[in-house]
KOLNUMAR-957620 format. One line per 4 residues: number of its first residue (from 1); for each residue x negated, y, z of C-alpha. Coordinates in steps of 0.2 Angstrom, whole numbers, always signed. Each point is the difference from the previous one (the first is absolute). Layout:
<pts>
NUM	X:Y:Z  ...;
</pts>
This chain:
<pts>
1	+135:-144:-126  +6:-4:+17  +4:-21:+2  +12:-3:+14;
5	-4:-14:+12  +11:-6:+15  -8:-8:+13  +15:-12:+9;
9	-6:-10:+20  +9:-17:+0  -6:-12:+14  +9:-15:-7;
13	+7:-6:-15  +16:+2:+5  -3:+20:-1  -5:-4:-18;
17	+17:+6:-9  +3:+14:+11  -18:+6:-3  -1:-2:-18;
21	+18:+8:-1  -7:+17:+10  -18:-1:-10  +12:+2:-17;
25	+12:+12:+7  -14:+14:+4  -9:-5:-20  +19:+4:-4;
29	+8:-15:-3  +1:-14:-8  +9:+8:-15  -14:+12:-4;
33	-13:-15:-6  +14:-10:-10  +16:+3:-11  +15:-10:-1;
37	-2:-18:-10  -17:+3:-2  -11:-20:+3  -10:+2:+16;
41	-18:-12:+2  +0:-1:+19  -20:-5:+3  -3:-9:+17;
45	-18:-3:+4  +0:-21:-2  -19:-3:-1  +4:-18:+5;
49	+15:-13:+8  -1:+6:+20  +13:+4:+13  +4:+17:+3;
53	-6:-1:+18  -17:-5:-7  -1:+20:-9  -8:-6:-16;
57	+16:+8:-10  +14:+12:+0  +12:-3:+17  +15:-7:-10;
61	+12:+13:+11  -12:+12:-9  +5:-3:-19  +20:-3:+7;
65	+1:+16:+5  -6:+6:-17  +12:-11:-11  +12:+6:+9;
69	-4:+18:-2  -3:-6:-20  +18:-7:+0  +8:+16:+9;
73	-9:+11:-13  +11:-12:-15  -14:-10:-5  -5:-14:-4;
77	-15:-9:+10  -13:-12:-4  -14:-7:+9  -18:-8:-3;
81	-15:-1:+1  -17:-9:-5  -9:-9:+15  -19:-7:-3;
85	+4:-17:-6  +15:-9:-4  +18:+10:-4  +9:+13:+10;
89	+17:-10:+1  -12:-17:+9  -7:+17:+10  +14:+7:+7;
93	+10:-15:+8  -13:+3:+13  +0:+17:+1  +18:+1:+4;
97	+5:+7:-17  +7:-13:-8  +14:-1:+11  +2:+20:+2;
101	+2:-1:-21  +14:-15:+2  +10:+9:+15  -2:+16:-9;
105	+4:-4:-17  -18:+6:-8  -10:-6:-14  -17:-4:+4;
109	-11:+0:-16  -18:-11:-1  -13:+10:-8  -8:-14:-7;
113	+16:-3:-11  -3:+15:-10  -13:+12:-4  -4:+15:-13;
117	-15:+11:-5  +2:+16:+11  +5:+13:-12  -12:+14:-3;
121	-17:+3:-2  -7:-5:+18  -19:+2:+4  +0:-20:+3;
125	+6:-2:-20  +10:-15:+5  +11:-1:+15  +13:-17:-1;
129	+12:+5:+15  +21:-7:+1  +11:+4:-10  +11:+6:+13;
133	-11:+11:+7  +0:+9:-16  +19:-3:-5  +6:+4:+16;
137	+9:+20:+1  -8:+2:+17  -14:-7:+12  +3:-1:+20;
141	-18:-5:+5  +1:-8:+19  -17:-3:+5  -6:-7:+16;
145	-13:+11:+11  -14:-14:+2  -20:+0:-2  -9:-7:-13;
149	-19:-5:-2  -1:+7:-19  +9:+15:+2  -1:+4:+18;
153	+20:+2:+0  +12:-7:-11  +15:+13:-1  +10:+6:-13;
157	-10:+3:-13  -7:-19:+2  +17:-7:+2  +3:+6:-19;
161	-14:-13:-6  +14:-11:+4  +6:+3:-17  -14:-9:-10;
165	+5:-18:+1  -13:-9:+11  -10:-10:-11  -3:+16:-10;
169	-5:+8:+16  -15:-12:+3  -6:+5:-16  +0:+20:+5;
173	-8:-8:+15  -14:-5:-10  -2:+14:-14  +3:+15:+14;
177	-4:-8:+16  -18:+0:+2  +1:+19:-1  +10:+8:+12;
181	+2:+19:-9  +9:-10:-15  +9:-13:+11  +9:+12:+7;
185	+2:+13:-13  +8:-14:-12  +13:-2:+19  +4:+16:-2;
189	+4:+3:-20  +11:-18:+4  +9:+11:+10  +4:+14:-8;
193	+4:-11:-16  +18:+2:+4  -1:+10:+19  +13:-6:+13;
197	+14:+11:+2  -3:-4:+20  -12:-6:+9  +3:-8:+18;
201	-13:-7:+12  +6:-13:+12  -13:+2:+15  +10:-3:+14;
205	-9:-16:+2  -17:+2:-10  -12:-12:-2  -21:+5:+4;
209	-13:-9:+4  -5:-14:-14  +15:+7:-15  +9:-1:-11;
213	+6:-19:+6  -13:-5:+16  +3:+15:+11  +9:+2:+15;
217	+18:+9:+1  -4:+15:+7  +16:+13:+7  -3:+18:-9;
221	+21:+4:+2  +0:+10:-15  +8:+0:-15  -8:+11:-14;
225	+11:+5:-15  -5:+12:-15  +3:+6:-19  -18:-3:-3;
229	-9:-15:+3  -17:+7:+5  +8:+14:+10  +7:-15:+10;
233	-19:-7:+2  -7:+15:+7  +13:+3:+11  +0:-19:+7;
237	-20:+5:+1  +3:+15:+10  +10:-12:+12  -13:-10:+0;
241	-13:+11:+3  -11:-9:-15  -10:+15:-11  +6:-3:-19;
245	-16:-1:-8  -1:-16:+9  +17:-6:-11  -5:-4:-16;
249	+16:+3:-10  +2:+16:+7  -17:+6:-4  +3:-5:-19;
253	+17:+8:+2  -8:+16:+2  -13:-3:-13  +14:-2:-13;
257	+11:+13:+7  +13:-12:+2  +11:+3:+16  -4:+12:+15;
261	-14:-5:+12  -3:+16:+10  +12:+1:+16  +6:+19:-4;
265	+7:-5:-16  +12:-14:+12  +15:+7:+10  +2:-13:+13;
269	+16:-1:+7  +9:-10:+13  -12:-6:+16  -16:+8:+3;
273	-11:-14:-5  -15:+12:+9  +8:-9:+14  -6:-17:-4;
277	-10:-11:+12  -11:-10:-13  -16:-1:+10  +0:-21:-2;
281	+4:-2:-19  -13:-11:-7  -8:-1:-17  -7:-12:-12;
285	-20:-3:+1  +1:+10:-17  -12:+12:-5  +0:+12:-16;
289	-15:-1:-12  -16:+4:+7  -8:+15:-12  -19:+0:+2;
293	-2:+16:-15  -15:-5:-7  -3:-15:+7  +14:-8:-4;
297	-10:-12:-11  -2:-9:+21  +17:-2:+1  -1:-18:-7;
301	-13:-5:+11  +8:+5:+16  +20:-2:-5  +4:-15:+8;
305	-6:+7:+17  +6:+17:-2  +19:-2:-11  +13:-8:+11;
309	+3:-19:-7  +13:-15:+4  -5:-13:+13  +10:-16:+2;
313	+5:-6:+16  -2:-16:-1  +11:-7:+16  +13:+7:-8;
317	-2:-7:-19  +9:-12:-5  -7:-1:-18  +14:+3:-9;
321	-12:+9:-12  +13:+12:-8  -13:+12:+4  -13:-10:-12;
325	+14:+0:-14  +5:+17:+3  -16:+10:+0  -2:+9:-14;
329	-19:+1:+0  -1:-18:+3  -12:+0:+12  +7:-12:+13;
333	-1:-18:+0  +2:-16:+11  -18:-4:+4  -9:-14:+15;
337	-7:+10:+14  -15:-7:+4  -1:+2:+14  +13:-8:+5;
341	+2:-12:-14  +19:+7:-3  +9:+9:-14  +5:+19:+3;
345	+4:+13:-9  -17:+10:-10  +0:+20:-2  -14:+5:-13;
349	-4:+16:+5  -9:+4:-16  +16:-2:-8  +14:+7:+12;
353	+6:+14:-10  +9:+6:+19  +18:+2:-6  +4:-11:+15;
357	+13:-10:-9  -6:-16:+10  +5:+10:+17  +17:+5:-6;
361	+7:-17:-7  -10:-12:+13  +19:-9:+10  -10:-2:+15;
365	-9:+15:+1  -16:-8:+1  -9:+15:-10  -3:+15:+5;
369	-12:+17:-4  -15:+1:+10  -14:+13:-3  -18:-2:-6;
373	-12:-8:+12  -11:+16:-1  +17:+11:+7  +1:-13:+14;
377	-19:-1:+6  -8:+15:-3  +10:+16:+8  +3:+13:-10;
381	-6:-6:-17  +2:+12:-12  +13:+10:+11;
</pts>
């Protein structure tokens, strides 16, 4: 099967309706992923309350566009999603959807009000996700093209975890976390739960260096739209020029023969993303799993200088210690420096799972992902 991709340059956000507009015209319109009266879920990327300039979430100008394409198809939209801590609706004043629902008439649904099992036999046994997510006719997924320190990128198929409400994902964090391969697999089997009908990827302004919330905008000018969720991820890594064994979920996508991963299998139209200048974009410290074969039994001894880890900044703590509340290992905590004689904010290594929750709901950006001491001072280790 041959999944169609369109690849749409935008260099600002006002070129955001026009773009998306073309990038659904060449998949065939609008009309082709939905029917008249059917309830659309439109799902931004909200991982937490931060103006749009700041490239934590999905441009507002980008999910207009689509409601107004969901409305011009005779539907019915709603929006939401399910940040880190506290509700979507507290959320999405900051991030500029709040008043894009009230101008526009839309719904915008908490997660956290509402949740169901996830019908099915899953391989995870249980999955809790919204109600909505399940209920709803269709699924727009609107992800936002940013790096991440667990899963190298966080695209489409992460933006779908945004369906477990977030105090159920801490608790994935902690039963999947610690081990990459089933992380991410259980990332993907979320998404395919109930697949988005589209998938669009707002990466006019992207965020890399210390994602998903910490990094810096960065200006890809693209706008990446497609059927298939990880079709859109391979394609955004093409632009990119990242190889994708290094991206978790698409690696587990092919394991499970979920999606399309291999570039002949994409038709990309639209702008040549070949073209592309990305010789800059920065990634996360993150590192995958070191494999030692049969000596894996010296991975404990050497994991905390060879697995990337989270390091506090501490000029830029404030010790608010929503990390400490929110970590699902528990392996932080408020402790005297003494060396200094002061509090600050304690990492136990031993315990640190690396699902870098800490990094992605720190305000101030005072976490980030830096690699192991050993990657740092000795050249080459294990390369």
């Amino acid at each position: 099967m041959i999944y169609k991709t369109a690849v749409i340059k935008a260099f600002n956000y006002d070129e955001a309706e026009s773009a998306v507009r073309r990038a659904l015209d060449l998949l065939g319109g609008i009309d082709r992923f939905l029917k008249p009266g059917w309830k659309v879920l439109i799902k931004p990327n909200l991982l937490a309350g931060a103006p749009p300039e700041k490239c934590v979430t999905t441009h507002p100008f980008v999910v207009r566009a689509v409601v107004n394409l969901v409305r011009e198809a005779g539907c019915v939209p709603v929006m939401g999603d399910s940040p880190s801590i506290g509700t979507g609706s507290f959320h999405a004043k900051k991030a500029g959807y709040a008043q894009l629902c009230r101008e526009m008439e839309v719904e915008w649904v908490d997660f956290e009000d509402d949740s169901v099992t996830a019908p099915g036999k899953t391989a995870f046994k249980k999955l809790e996700v919204a109600r909505i997510a399940m209920e709803a006719d269709a699924i727009i997924n609107l992800a936002k093209v940013k790096t991440h320190g667990q899963t190298y990128l966080t695209l489409a198929v992460k933006n779908m975890f945004g369906i477990i409400p977030g105090v159920r994902k801490a608790q994935w964090h902690l039963s999947a976390g610690a081990d990459a391969v089933q992380f991410s697999k259980m990332l993907v089997e979320v998404c395919y739960l109930h697949k988005p009908v589209l998938n669009i990827a707002d990466g006019i302004m992207a965020m890399d260096g210390n994602g998903p919330s910490a990094g810096n905008p960065y200006p890809l000018n693209y706008i990446i739209a497609g059927e298939d969720p990880t079709a859109v991820d391979r394609v955004i890594c093409y632009i990119l020029k990242v190889k994708p064994s290094k991206v978790p979920t698409l690696a587990a996508a092919q394991l499970m023969g979920l999606g399309e991963t291999r570039l002949d299998n994409i038709e990309i139209m639209g702008d040549d993303p070949a073209e592309a200048k990305v010789d800059d974009f920065r990634f996360c410290g993150q590192l995958p799993p070191i494999d030692m074969g049969r000596f894996n039994f010296l991975v404990p001894l050497v994991k905390n200088g060879v697995i990337s880890q989270p390091k506090v900044d501490y000029d830029k703590c404030d010790q608010c210690q929503q990390c400490i509340e929110h970590c699902p290992a528990e392996a932080m905590e408020l402790s005297p420096d003494g060396r200094k004689g002061i509090e600050r904010i304690k990492i136990e290594l031993d315990e640190c799972i690396r699902c870098y929750c800490c990094s992605e709901i720190c305000p101030e950006g005072a976490i980030s992902v830096k690699q192991g001491w050993m990657w740092r001072r000795v050249p080459g280790f294990l390369k």
